[in-house]
PyMOL Python script that loads the backbone (N, CA, C, O; Angstrom):
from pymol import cmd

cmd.read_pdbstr("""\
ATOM      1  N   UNK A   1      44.644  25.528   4.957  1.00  0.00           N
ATOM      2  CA  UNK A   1      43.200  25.672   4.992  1.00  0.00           C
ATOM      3  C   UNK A   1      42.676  25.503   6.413  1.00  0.00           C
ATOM      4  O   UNK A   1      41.497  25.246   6.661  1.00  0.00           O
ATOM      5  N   UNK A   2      43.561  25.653   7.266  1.00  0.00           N
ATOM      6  CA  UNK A   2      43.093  26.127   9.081  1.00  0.00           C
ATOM      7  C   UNK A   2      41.969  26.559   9.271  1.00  0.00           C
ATOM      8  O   UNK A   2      41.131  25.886   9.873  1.00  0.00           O
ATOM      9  N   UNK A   3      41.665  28.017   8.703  1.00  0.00           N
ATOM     10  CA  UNK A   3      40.452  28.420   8.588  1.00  0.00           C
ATOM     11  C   UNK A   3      39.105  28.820   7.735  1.00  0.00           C
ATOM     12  O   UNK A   3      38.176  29.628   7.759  1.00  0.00           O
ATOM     13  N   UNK A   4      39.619  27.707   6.955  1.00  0.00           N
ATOM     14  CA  UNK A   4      38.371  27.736   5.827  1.00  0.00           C
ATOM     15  C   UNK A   4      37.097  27.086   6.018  1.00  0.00           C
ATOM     16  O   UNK A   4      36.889  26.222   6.870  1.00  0.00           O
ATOM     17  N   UNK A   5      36.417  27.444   5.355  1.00  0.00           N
ATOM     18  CA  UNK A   5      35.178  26.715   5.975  1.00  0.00           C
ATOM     19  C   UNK A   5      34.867  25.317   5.390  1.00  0.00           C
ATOM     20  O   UNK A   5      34.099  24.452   5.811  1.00  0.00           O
ATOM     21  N   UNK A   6      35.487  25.328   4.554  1.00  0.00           N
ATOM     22  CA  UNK A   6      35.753  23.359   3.750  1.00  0.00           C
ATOM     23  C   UNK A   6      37.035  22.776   4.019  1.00  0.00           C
ATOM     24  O   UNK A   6      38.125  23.347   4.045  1.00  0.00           O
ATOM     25  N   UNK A   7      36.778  21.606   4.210  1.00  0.00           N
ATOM     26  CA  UNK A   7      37.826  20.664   4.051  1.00  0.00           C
ATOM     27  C   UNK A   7      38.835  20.304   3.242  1.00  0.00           C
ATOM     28  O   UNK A   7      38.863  21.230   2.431  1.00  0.00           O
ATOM     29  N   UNK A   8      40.000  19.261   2.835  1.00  0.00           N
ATOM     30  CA  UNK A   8      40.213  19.178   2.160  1.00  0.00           C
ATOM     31  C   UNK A   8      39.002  17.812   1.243  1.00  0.00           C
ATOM     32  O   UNK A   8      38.422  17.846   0.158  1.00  0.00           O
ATOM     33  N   UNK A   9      39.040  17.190   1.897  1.00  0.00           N
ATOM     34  CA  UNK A   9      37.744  16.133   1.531  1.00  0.00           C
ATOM     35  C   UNK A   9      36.327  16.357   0.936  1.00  0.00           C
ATOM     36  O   UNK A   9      35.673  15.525   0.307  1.00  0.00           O
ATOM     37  N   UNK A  10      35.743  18.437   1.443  1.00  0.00           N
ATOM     38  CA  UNK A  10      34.744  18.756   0.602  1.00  0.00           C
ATOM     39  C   UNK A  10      35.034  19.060  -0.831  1.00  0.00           C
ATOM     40  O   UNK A  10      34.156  19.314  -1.655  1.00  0.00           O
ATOM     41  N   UNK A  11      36.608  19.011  -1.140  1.00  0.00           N
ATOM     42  CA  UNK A  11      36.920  20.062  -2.292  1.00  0.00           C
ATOM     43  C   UNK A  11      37.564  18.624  -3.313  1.00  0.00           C
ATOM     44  O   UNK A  11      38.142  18.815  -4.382  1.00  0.00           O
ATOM     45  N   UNK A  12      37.382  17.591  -2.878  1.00  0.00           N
ATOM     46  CA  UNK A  12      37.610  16.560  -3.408  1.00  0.00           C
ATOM     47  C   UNK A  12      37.095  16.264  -4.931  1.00  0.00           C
ATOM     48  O   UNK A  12      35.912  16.605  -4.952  1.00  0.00           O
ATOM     49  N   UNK A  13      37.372  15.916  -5.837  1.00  0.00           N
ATOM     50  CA  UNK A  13      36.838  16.914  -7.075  1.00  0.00           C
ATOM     51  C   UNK A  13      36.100  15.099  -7.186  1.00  0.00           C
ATOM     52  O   UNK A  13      35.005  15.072  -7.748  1.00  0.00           O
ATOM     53  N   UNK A  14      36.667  13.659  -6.679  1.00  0.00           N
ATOM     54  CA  UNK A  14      36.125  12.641  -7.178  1.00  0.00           C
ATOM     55  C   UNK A  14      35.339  12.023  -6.433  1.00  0.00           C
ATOM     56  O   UNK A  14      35.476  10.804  -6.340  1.00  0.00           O
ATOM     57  N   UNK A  15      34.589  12.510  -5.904  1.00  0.00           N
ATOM     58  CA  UNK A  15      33.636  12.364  -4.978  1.00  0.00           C
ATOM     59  C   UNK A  15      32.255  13.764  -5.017  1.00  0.00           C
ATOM     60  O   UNK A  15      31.163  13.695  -4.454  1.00  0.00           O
ATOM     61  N   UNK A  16      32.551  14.412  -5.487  1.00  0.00           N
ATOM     62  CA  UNK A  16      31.573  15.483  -5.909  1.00  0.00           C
ATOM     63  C   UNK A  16      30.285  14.499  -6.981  1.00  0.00           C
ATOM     64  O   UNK A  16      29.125  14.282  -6.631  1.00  0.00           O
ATOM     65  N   UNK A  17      30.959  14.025  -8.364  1.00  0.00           N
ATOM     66  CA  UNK A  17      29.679  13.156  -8.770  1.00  0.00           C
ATOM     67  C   UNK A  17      29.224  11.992  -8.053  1.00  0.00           C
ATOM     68  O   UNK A  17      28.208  11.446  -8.483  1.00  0.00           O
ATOM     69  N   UNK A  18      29.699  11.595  -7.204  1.00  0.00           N
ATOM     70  CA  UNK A  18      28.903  10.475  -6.055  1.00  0.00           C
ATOM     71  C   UNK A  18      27.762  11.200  -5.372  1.00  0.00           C
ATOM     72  O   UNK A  18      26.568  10.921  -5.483  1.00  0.00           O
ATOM     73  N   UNK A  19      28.274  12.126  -4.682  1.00  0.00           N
ATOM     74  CA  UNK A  19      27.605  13.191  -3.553  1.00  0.00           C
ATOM     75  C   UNK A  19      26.591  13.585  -4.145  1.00  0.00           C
ATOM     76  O   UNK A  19      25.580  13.766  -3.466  1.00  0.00           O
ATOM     77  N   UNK A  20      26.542  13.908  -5.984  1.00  0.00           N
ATOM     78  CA  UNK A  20      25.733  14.676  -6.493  1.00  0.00           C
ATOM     79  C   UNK A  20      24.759  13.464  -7.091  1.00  0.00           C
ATOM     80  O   UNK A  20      23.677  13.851  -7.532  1.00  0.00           O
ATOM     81  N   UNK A  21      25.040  12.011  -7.151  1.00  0.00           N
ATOM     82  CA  UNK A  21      23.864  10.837  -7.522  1.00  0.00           C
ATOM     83  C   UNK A  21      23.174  10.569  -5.850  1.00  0.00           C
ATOM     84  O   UNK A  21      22.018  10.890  -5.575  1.00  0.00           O
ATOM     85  N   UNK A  22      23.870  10.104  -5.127  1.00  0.00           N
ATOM     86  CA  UNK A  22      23.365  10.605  -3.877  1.00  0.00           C
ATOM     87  C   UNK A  22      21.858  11.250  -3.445  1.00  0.00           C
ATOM     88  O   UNK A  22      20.839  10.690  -3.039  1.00  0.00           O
ATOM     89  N   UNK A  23      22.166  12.682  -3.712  1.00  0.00           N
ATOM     90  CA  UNK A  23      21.686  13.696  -3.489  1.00  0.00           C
ATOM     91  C   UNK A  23      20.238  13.308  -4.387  1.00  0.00           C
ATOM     92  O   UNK A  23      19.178  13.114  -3.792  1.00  0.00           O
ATOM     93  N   UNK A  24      20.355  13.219  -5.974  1.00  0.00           N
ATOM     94  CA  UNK A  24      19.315  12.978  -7.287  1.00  0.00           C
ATOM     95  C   UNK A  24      18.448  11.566  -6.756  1.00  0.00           C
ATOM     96  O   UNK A  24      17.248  11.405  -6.979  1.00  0.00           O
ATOM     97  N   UNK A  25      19.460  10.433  -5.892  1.00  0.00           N
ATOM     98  CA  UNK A  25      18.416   9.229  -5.401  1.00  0.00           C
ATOM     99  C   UNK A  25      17.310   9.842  -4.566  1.00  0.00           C
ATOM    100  O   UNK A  25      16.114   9.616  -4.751  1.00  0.00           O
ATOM    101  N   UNK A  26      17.810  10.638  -3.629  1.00  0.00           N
ATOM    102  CA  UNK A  26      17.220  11.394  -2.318  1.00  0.00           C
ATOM    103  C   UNK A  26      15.861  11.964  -3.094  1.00  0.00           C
ATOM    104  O   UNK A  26      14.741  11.768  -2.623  1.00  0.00           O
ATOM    105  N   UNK A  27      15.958  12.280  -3.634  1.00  0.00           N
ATOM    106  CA  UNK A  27      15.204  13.531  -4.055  1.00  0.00           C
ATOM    107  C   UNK A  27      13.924  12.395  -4.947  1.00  0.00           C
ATOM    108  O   UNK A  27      12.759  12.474  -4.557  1.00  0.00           O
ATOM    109  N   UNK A  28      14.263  11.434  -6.074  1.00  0.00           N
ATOM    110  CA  UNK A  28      13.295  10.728  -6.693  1.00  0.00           C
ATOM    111  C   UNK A  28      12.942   9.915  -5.399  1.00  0.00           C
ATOM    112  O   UNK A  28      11.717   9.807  -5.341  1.00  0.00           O
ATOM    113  N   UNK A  29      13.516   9.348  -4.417  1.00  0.00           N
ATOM    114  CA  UNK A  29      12.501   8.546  -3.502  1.00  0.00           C
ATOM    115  C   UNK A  29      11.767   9.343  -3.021  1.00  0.00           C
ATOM    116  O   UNK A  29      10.757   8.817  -2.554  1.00  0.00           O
ATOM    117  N   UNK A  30      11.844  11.014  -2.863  1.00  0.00           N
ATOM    118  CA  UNK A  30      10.647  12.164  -2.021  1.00  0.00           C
ATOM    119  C   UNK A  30       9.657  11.969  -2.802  1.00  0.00           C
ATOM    120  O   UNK A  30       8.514  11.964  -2.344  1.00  0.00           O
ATOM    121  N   UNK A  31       9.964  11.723  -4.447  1.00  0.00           N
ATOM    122  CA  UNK A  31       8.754  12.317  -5.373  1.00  0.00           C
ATOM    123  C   UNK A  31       8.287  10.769  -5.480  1.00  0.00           C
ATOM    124  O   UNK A  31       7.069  10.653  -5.343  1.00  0.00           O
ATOM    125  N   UNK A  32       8.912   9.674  -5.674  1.00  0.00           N
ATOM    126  CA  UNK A  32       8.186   8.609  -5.341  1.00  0.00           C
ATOM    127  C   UNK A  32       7.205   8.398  -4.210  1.00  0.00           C
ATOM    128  O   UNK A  32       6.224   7.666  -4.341  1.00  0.00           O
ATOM    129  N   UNK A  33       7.467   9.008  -3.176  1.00  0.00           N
ATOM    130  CA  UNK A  33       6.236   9.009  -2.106  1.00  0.00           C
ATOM    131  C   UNK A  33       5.454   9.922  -2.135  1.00  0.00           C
ATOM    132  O   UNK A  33       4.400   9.714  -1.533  1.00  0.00           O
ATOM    133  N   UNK A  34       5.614  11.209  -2.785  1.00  0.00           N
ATOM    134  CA  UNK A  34       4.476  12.280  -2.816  1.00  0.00           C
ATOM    135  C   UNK A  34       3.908  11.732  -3.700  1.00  0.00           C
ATOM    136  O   UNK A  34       3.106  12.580  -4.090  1.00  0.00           O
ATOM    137  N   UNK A  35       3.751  10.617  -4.456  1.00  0.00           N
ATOM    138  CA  UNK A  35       3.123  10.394  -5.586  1.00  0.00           C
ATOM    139  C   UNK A  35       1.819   9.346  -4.926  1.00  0.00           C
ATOM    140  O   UNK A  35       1.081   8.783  -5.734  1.00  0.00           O
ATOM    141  N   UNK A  36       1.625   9.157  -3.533  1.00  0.00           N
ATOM    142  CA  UNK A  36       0.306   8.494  -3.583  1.00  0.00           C
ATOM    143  C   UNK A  36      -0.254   9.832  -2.674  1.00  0.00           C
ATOM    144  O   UNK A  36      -1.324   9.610  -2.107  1.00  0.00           O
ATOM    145  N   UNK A  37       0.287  11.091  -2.478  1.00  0.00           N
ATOM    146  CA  UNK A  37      -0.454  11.906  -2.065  1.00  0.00           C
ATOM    147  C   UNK A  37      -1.550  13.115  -2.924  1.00  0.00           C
ATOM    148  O   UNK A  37      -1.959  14.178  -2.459  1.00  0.00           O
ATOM    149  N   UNK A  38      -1.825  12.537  -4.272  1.00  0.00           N
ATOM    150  CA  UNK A  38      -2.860  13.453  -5.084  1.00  0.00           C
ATOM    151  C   UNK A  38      -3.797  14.064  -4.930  1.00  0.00           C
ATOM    152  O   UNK A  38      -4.249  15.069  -5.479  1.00  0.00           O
ATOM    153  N   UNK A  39      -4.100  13.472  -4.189  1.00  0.00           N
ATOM    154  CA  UNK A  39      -5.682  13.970  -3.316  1.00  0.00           C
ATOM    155  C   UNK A  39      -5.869  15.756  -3.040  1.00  0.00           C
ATOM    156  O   UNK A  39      -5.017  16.540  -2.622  1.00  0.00           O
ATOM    157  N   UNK A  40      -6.902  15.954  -3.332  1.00  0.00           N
ATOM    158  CA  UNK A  40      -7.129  17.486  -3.102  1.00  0.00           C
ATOM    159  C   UNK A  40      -7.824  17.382  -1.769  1.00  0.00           C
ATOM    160  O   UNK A  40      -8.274  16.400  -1.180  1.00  0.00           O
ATOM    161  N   UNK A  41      -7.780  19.013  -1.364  1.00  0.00           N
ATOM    162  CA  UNK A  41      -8.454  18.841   0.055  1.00  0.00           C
ATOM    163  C   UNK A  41      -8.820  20.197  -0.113  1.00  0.00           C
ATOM    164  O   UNK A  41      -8.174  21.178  -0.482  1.00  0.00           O
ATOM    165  N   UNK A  42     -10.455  19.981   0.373  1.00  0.00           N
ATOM    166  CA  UNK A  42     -10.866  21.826  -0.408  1.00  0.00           C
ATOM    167  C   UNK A  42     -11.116  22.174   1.056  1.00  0.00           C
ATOM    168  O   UNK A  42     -11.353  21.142   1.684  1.00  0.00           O
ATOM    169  N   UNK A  43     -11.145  23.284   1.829  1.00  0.00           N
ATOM    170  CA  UNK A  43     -11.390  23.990   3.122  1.00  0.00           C
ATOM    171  C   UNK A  43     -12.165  24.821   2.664  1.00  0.00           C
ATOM    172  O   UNK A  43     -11.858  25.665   1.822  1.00  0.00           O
ATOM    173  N   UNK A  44     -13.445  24.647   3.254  1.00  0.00           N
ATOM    174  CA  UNK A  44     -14.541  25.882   2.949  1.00  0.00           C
ATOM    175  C   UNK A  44     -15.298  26.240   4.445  1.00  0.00           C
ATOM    176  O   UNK A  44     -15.679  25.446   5.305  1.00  0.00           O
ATOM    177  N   UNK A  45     -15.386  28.004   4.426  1.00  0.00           N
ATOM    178  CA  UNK A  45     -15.092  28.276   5.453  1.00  0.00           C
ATOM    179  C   UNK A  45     -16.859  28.490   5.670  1.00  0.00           C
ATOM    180  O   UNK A  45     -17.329  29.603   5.431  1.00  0.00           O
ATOM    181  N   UNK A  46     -17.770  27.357   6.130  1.00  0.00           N
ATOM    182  CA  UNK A  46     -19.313  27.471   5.978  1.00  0.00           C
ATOM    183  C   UNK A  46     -19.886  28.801   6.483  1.00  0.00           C
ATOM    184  O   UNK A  46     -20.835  29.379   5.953  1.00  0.00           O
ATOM    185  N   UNK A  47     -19.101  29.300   7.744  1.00  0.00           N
ATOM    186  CA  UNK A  47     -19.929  30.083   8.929  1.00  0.00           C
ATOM    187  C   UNK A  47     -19.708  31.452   7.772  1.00  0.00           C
ATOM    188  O   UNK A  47     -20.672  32.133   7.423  1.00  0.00           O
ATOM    189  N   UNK A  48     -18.453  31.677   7.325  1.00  0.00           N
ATOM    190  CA  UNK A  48     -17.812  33.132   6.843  1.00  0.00           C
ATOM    191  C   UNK A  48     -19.394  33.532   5.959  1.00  0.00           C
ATOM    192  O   UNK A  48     -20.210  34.411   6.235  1.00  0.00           O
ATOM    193  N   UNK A  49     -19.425  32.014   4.283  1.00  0.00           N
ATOM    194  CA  UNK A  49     -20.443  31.994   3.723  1.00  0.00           C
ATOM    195  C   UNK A  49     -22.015  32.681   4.089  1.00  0.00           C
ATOM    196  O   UNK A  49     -22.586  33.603   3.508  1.00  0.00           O
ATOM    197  N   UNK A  50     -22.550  31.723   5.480  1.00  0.00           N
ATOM    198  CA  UNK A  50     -23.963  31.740   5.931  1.00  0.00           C
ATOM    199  C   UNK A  50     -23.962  33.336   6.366  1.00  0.00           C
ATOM    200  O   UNK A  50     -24.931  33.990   5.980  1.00  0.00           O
ATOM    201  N   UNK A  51     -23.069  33.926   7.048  1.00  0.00           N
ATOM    202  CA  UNK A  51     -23.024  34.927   7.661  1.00  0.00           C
ATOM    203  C   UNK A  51     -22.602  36.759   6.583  1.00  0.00           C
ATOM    204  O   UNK A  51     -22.651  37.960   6.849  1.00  0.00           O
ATOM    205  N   UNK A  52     -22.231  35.915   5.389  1.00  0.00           N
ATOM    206  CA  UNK A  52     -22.613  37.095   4.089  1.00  0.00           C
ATOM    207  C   UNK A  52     -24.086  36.772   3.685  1.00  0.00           C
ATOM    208  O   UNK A  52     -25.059  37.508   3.855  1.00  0.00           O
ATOM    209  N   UNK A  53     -24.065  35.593   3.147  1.00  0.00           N
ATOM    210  CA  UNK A  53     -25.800  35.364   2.605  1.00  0.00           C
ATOM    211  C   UNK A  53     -26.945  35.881   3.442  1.00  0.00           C
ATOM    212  O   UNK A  53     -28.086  36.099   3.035  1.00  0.00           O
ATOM    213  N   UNK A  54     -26.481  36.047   4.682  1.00  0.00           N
ATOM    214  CA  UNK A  54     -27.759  36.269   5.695  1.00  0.00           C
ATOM    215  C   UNK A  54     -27.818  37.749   5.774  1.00  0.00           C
ATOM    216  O   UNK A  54     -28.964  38.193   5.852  1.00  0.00           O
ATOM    217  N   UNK A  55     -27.010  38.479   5.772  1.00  0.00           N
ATOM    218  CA  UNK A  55     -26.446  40.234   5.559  1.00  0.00           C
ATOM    219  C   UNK A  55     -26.669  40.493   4.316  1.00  0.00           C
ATOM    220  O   UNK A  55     -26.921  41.684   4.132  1.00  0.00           O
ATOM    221  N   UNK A  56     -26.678  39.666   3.122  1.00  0.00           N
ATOM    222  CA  UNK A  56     -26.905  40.666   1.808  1.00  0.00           C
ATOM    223  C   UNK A  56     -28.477  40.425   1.724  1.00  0.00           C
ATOM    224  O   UNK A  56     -29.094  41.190   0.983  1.00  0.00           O
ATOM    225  N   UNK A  57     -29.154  39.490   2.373  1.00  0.00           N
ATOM    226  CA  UNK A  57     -30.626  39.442   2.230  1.00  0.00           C
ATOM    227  C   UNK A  57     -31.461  40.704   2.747  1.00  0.00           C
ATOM    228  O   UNK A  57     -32.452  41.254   2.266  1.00  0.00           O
ATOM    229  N   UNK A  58     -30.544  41.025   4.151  1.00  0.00           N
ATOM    230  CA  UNK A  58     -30.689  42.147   4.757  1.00  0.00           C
ATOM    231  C   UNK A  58     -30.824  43.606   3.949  1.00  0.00           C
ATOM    232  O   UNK A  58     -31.633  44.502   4.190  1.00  0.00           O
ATOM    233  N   UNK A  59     -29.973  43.580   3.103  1.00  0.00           N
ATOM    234  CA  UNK A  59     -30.046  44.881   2.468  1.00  0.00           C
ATOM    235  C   UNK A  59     -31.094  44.964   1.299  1.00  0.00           C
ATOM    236  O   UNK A  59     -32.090  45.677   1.178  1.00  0.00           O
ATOM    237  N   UNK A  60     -30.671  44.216   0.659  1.00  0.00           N
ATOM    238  CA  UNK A  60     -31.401  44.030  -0.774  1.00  0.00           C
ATOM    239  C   UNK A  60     -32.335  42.994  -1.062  1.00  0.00           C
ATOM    240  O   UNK A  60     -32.323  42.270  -2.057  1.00  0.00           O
ATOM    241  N   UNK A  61     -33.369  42.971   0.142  1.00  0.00           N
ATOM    242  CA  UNK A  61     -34.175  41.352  -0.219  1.00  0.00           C
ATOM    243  C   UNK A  61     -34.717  40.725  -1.280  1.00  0.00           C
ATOM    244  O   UNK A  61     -35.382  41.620  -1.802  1.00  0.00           O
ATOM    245  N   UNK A  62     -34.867  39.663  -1.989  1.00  0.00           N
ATOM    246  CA  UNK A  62     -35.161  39.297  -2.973  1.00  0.00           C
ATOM    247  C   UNK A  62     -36.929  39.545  -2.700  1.00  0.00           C
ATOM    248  O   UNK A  62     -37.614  39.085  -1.787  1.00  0.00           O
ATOM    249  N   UNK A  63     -37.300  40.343  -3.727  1.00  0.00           N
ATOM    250  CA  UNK A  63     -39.004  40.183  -3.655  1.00  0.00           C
ATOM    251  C   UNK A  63     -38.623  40.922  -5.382  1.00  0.00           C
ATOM    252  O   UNK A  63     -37.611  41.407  -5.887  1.00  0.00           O
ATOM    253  N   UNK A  64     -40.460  40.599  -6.000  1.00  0.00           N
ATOM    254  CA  UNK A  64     -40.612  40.876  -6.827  1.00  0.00           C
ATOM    255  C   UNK A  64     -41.831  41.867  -6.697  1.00  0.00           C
ATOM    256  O   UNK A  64     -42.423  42.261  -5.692  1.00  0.00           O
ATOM    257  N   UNK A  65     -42.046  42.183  -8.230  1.00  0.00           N
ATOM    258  CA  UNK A  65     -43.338  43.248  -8.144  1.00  0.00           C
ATOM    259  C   UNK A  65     -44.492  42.879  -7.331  1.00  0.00           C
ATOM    260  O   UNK A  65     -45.069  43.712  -6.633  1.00  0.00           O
ATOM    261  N   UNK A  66     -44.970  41.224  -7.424  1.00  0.00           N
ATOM    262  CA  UNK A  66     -45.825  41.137  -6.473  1.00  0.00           C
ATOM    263  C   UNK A  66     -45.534  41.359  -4.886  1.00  0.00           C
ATOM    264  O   UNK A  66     -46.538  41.573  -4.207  1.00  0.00           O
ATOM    265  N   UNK A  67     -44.321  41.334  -4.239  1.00  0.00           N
ATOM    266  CA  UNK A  67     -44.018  41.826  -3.154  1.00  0.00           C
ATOM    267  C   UNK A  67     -43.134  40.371  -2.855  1.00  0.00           C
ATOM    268  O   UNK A  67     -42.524  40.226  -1.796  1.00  0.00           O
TER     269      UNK A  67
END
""", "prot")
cmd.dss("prot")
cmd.show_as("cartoon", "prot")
cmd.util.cbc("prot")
cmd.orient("prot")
């Protein structure tokens, strides 16, 4: 296995379920810490808004029969 791209130690068949609890700890401590990140975060883009509202007044102004 000179030129393989694994070892003999990756192909180790009793150490694969270690590697693979390992791996499952890794992963619940990520979701243990994303868990005080819930929070939403809304981005609203004000100028895009003001700058349609101010152009559709333009076209179609709000008036009624009295003017």
């Amino acid at each position: 296995m000179e030129n393989s791209l694994f070892s003999e130690a990756d192909l180790d068949q009793t150490l694969i379920p270690l590697q693979r609890e390992k791996k499952l700890a890794k992963i619940e401590e990520k979701v243990e810490e994303n868990k005080e990140f819930t929070k939403k975060l809304f981005i609203v883009d004000g100028y895009s808004l003001i700058y349609r509202s101010y152009y559709a007044f333009l076209t179609r102004p709000l008036t009624d029969n009295e003017g």
